[in-house]
C-alpha positions in Angstrom: 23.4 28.8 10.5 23.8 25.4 12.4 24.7 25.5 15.7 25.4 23.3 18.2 22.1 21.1 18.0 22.9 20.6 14.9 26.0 19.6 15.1 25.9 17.3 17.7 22.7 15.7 16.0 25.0 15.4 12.6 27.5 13.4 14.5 24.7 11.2 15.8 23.7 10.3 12.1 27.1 9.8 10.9 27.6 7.3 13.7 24.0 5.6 13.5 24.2 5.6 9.8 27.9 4.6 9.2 28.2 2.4 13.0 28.6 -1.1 10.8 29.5 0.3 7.2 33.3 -0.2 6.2 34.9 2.7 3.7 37.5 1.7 1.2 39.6 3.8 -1.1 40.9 7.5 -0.8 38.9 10.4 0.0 37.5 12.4 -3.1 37.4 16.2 -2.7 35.9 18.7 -4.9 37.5 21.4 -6.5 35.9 23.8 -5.0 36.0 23.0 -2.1 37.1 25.1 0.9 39.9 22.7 2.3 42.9 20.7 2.2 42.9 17.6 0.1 42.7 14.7 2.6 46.6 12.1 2.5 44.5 9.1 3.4 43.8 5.8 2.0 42.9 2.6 3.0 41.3 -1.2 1.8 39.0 -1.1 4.8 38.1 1.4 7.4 35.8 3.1 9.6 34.2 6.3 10.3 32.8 7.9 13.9 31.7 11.5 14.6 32.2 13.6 18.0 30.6 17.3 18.3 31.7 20.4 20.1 30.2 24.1 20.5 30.1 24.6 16.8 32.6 21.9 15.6 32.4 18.5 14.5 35.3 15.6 14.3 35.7 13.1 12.2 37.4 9.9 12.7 38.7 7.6 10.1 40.0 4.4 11.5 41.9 1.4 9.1 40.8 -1.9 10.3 44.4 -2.7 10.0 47.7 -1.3 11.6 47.3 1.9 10.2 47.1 5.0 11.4 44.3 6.8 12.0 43.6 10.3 10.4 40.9 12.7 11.8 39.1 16.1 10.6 37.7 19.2 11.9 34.9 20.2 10.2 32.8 23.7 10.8 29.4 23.8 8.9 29.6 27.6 8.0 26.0 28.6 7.0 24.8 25.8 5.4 27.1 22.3 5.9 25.7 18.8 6.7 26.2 14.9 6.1 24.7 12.6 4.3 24.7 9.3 3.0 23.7 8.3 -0.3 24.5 6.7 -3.8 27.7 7.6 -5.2 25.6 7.1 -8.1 23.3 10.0 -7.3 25.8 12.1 -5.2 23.7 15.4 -4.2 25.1 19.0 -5.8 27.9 21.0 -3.2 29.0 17.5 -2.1 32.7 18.6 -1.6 34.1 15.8 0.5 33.2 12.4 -0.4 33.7 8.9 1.4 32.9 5.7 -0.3 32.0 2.4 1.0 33.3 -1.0 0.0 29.4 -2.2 -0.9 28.4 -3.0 -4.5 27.2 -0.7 -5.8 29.1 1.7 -3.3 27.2 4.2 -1.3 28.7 7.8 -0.3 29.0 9.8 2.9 29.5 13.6 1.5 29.7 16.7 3.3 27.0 18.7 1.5 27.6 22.6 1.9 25.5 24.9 -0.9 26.8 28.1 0.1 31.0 26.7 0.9 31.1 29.1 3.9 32.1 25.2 5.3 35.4 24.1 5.8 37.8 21.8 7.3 41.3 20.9 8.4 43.5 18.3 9.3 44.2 16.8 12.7 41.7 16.3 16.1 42.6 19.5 17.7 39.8 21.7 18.5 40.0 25.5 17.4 41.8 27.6 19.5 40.2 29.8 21.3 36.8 28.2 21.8 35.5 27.9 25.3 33.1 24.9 26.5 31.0 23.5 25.5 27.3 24.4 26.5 26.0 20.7 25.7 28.5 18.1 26.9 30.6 20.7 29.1 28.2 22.6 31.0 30.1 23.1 34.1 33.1 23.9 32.9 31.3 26.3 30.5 29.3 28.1 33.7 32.2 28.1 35.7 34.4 29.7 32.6 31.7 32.9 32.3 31.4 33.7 35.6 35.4 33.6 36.6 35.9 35.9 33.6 33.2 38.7 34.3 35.9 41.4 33.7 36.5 40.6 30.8 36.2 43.1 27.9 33.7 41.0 25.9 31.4 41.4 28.7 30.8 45.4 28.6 29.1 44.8 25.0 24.4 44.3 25.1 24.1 40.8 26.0 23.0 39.8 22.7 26.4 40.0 21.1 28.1 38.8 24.2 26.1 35.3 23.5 27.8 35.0 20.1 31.2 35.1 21.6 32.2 31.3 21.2 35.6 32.0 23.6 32.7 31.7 26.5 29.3 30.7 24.9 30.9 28.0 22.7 28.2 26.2 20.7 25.1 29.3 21.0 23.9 31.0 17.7 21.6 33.2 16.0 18.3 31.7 16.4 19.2 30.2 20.1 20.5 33.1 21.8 16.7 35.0 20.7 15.0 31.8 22.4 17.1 32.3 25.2 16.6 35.8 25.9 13.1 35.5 25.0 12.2 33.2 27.3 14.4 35.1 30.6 12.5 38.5 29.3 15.6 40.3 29.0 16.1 43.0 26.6 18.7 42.1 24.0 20.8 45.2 24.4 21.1 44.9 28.3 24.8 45.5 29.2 26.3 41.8 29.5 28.0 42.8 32.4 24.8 43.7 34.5 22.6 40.6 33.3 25.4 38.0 34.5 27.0 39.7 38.2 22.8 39.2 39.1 23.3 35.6 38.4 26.4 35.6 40.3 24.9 37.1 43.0 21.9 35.0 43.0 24.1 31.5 43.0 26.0 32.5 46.1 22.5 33.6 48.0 21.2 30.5 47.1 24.1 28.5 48.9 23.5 30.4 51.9 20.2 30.2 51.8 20.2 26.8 51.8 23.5 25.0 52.5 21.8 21.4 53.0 19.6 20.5 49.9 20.4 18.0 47.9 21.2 17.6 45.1 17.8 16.6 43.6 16.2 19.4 45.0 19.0 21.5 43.5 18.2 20.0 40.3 14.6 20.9 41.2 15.2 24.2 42.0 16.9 24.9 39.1 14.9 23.5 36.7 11.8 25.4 38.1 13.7 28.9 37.6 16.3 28.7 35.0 18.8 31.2 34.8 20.2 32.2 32.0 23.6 29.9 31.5 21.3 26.9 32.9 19.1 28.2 29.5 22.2 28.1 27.3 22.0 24.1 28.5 18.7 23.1 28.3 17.0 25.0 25.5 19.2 23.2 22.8 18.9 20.2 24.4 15.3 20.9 23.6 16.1 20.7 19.8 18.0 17.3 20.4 15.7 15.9 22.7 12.5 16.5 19.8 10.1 13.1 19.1 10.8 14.7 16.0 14.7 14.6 14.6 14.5 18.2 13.1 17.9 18.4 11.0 17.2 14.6 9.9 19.0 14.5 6.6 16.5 11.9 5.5 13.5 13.9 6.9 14.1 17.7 5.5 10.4 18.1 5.4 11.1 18.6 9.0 11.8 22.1 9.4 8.2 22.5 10.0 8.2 21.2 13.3 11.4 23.0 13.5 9.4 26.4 13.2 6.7 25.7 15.3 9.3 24.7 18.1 10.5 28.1 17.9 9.0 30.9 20.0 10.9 34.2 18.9 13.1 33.7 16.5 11.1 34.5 12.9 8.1 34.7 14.7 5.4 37.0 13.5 4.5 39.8 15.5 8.6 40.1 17.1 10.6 42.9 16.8 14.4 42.7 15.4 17.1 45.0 15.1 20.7 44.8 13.7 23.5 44.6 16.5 27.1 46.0 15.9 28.2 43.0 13.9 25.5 42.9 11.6 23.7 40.3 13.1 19.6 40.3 13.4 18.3 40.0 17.1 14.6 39.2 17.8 13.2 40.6 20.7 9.8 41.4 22.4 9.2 44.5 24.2 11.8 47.5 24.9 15.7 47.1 23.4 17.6 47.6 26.4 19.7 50.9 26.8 22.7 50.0 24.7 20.7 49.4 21.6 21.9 51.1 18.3 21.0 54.3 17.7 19.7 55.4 14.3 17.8 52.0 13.7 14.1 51.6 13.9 12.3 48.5 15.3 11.4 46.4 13.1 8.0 43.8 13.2 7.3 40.8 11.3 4.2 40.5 10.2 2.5 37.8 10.0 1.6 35.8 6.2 -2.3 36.6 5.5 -4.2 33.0 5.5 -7.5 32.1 4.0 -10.1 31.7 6.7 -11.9 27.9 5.8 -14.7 29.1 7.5 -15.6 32.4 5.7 -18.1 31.3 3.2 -18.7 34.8 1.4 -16.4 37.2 1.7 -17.5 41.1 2.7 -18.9 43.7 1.1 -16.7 46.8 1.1 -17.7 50.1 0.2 -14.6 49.9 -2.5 -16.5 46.4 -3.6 -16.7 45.4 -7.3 -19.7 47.0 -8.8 -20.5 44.0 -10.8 -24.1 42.3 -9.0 -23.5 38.5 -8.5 -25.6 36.4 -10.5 -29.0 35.1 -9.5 -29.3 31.9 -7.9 -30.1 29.5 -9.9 -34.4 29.0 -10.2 -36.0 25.5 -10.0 -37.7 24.2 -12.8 -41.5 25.1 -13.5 -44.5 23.2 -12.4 -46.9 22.0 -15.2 -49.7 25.0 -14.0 -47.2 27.8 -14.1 -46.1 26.6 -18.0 -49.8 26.4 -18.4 -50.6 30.2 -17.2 -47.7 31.7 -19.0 -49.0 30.0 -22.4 -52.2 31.8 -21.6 -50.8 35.2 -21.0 -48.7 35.3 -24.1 -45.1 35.2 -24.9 -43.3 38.3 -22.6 -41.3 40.8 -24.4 -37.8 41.8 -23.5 -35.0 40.4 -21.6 -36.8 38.4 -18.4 -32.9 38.0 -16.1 -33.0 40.8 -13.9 -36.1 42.8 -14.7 -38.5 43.3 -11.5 -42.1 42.4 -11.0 -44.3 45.0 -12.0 -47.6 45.2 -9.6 -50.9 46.6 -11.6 -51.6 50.0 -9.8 -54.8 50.9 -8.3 -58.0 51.9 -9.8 -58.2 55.6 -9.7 -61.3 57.1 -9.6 -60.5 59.7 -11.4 -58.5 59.9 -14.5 -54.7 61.5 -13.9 -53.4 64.9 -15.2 -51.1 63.7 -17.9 -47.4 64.3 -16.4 -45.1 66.4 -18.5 -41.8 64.4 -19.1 -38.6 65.9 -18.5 -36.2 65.3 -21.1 -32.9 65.1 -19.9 -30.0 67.8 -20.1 -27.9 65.6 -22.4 -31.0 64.7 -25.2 -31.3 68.5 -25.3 -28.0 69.4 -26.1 -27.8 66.5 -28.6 -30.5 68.1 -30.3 -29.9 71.2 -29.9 -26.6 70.5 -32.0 -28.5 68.8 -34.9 -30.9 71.8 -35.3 -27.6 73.8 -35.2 -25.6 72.1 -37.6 -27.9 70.0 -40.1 -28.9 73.0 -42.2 -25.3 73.8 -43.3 -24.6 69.8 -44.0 -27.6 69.8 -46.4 -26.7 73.0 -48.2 -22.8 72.2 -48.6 -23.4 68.9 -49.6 -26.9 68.0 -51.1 -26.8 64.0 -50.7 -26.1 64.5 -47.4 -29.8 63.8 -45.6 -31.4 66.4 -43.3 -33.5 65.6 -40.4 -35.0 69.1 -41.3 -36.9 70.0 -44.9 -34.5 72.4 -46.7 -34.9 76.1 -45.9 -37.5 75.1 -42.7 -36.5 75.7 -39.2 -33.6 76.7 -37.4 -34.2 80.5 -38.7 -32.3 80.1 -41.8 -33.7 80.9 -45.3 -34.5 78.3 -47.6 -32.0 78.1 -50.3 -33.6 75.7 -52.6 -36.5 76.1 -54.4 -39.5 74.4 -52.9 -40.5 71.1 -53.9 -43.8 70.2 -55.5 -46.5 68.0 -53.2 -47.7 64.8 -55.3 
């Protein structure tokens, strides 16, 4: 879901994209999408974005006495910007601004899942606290002041998704966050934030007469956790890589490897009370959910580059791998295998047989055992061949008629040429 690094870096591209392109026309809406058609047109005009928390803005301006007409816009799960041919306008494009080029170019908001929506006018929502980004002490000062608040006896992990104080913070960002502090996720809000409040008036007393740089210092060298709600997604806007680039989606690569908890193999998640999956490494906290299990991602099996045969198993395929193959034969070996004589049988796979010593006395011929299965074969064909023959004369027996097998000859015998 985009949160607010996102949504500040969206109004970043709508302004670098669209700073020197003027719109003409009406504003086309699709009819499914969720919001209010748009009462504006005008020959010539101008767009600008401004982001807060989890909201963006979005200013139309006429490049004539008219008035100006702005839009709220939340991204839901899935909403973005992006400016392309109104020739090859991408699918879920449900608002659409055109340009006055030839042939005319389009800035849609793009929304696949329409959990997106917007409204009329440049109020923010109601309701909505700071924001973490471009408000941050007014968003500190707004937590702390309101520690009595009800929303602060829930595990800190769903305090964090409360946007009347943490205005802007998400899934993903409030797991980085936490992560990074080592606090469990299910750690009574309360608790977690009075030590931070305690901890910011020691520090004044501590040290009345730093400055401000070593404040900065100080701060930046132990982060607590509203400073974290600052910096770590100015992190995400701050990337040498843009990582929700419109024109670079192939980004979301670096996007993953940015992220330390969040998805990451070998972290634990659970559900909290709204339904929402928390990632976490180590214990819970003492508020977490009972009934629900820990769950750990595990990590997609790669192919090791380096392993050049793989191991032998005792469960291994019986099949024996193929002999390497031999290099051709010298002109003497051809020679000496013309003299011995043409071999006999298959030659793949049959061993070298070594002539055994001389004995000097000859060997007691050694009985051969048959085995258990020839003998019962055989033992059936004694059994059963004399009764063949005599039902059925053409049949051939491997005995002569009445020998054998203890039966009496029923045939009378045969003359001997």
């Amino acid at each position: 879901m985009p949160e607010c690094p996102e949504l500040h870096l969206a109004g970043r591209y709508i302004n670098e994209a669209c700073g020197g392109v003027v719109f003409s026309g009406g504003v086309e809406r699709s009819a499914v999408g969720r919001g209010p058609e748009v009462p504006f047109s005008s020959e010539a005009y101008r767009i600008s974005a401004a982001s807060r928390g989890k909201e963006l803005r979005l200013t139309l301006a006429p490049l004539g006495p008219a008035a100006t007409q702005d839009l709220v816009f939340r991204f839901g799960m899935s909403g973005s910007f992006r400016l392309c041919p109104a020739a090859q306008l991408p699918r879920h494009a449900h608002l659409r601004f055109l340009t006055r080029e030839s042939p005319p170019r389009a800035l849609c908001f793009v929304d696949a899942r329409r959990f997106g929506s917007w409204r009329l006018g440049d109020a923010w929502q109601l309701g909505r606290g700071p924001c973490v980004l471009s408000e941050y002490q007014a968003f500190r000062e707004n937590v702390l002041k309101n520690l009595d608040d009800k929303a602060f006896d829930k595990p800190i992990c769903e305090a964090l998704l409360n946007q009347k104080f943490f205005n802007g913070i998400g899934n993903y960002l409030r797991a980085e966050i936490l992560y990074r502090l080592k606090i469990p996720p299910f750690e009574k809000a309360r608790t977690v934030l009075e030590a931070l409040k305690d901890q910011e008036q020691a520090r004044r007393k501590k040290n009345p007469s730093l400055t401000l740089s070593k404040k900065l210092k100080l701060i930046r060298e132990n982060p607590d956790l509203l400073e974290l709600c600052h910096t770590v997604p100015m992190e995400v806007i701050a990337a040498e890589k843009k990582l929700f680039d419109p024109d670079h989606s192939d980004n979301y690569a670096a996007f993953k490897n940015w992220l330390q908890c969040y998805l990451v193999p070998g972290m634990s998640s659970l559900r909290d009370r709204n339904g929402r999956t928390i990632w976490f490494q180590g214990e819970p906290g003492p508020m977490a959910p009972k009934g629900q299990t820990s769950r750990k991602k595990r990590a997609p099996l790669k192919a090791d580059p380096e392993a050049l045969t793989p191991k032998v198993t005792a469960r291994a395929s019986k099949r024996r791998p193929r002999a390497a193959r031999k290099p051709p034969k010298s002109a003497e070996e051809e020679e000496q295998e013309v003299a011995d004589g043409p071999r006999k049988g298959r030659a793949r796979g049959r061993r070298k047989v070594t002539a055994a010593p001389a004995l000097s006395e000859p060997a007691a011929p050694v009985k051969a055992r048959r085995s258990r299965r020839t003998s019962v074969r055989k033992g059936r064909e004694m059994s059963c061949t004399p009764f063949c023959a005599k039902d059925n004369p053409s049949v051939p027996s491997v005995f002569p008629r009445g020998a054998g097998a203890g039966f009496p000859s029923t045939s009378p015998p045969q003359k001997q040429r």
